[in-house]
C-alpha positions in Angstrom: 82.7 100.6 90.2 86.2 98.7 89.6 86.3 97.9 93.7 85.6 101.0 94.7 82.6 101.7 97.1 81.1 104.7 96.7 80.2 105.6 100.5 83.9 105.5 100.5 85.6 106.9 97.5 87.0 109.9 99.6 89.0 107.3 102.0 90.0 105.1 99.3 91.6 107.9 96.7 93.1 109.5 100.0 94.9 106.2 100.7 96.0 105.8 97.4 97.2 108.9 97.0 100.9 108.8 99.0 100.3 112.0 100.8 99.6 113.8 97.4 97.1 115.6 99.2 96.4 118.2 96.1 96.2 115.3 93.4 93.5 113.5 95.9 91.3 116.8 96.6 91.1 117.1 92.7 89.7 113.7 92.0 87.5 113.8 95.3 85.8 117.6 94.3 85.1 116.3 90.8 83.6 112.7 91.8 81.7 115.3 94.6 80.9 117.6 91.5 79.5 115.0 88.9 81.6 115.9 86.1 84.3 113.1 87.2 86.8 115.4 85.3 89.7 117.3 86.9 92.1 119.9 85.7 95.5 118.8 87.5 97.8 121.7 86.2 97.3 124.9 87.2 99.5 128.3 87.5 100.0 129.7 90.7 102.6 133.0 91.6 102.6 136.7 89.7 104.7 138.4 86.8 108.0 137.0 86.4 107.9 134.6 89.8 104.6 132.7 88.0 105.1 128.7 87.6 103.0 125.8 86.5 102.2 123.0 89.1 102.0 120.0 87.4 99.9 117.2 89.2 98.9 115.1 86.1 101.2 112.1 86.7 100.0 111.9 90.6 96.4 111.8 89.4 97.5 109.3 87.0 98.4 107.2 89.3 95.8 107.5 92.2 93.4 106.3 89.1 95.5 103.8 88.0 95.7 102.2 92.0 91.6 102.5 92.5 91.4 100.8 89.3 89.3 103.4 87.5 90.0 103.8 83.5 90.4 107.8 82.1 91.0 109.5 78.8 93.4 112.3 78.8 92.7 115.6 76.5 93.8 118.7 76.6 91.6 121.9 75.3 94.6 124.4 75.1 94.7 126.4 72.0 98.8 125.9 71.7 98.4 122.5 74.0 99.7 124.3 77.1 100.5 122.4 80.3 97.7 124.0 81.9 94.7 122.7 79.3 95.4 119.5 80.2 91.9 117.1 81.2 91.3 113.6 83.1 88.4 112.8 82.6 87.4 109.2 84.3 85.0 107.1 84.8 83.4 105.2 87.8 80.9 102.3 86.6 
């Protein structure tokens, strides 16, 4: 791993994370997971009062910080917000 240790990825992408506690419990589940690939947009609310949280630029960056490199997709028929992917890796 780019100076990561792996006995400590939860601390390390917790401290780079700038009390983005959301954008840090993505990265930590999917690392925890295997897949190493998060979903950062999500919709949230009902009806009319629905919105779209948009973590994808925090993620961004507590990758960027821990120095691990990721390709960014999105699967969404239309290319919605919310079919967004980060997948990264950790050599």
């Amino acid at each position: 791993m780019n100076s990561v240790n792996k006995t400590n990825f939860a601390k390390t992408v917790k401290a780079a994370s700038q009390n983005n506690r959301r954008a840090a419990r993505l990265i930590i589940e999917a690392y925890e997971r295997g897949t190493c690939i998060v979903r950062p947009n999500y919709t949230d609310g009902r009806g009319r009062h629905s919105f779209i949280n948009y973590n994808e630029d925090a993620v961004k960056r507590i990758l960027d910080t821990i120095g691990l490199s990721y390709n960014t997709t999105n699967d969404a028929p239309k290319g919605g917000a919310t079919g967004v992917l980060i997948a990264f890796t950790i050599q």
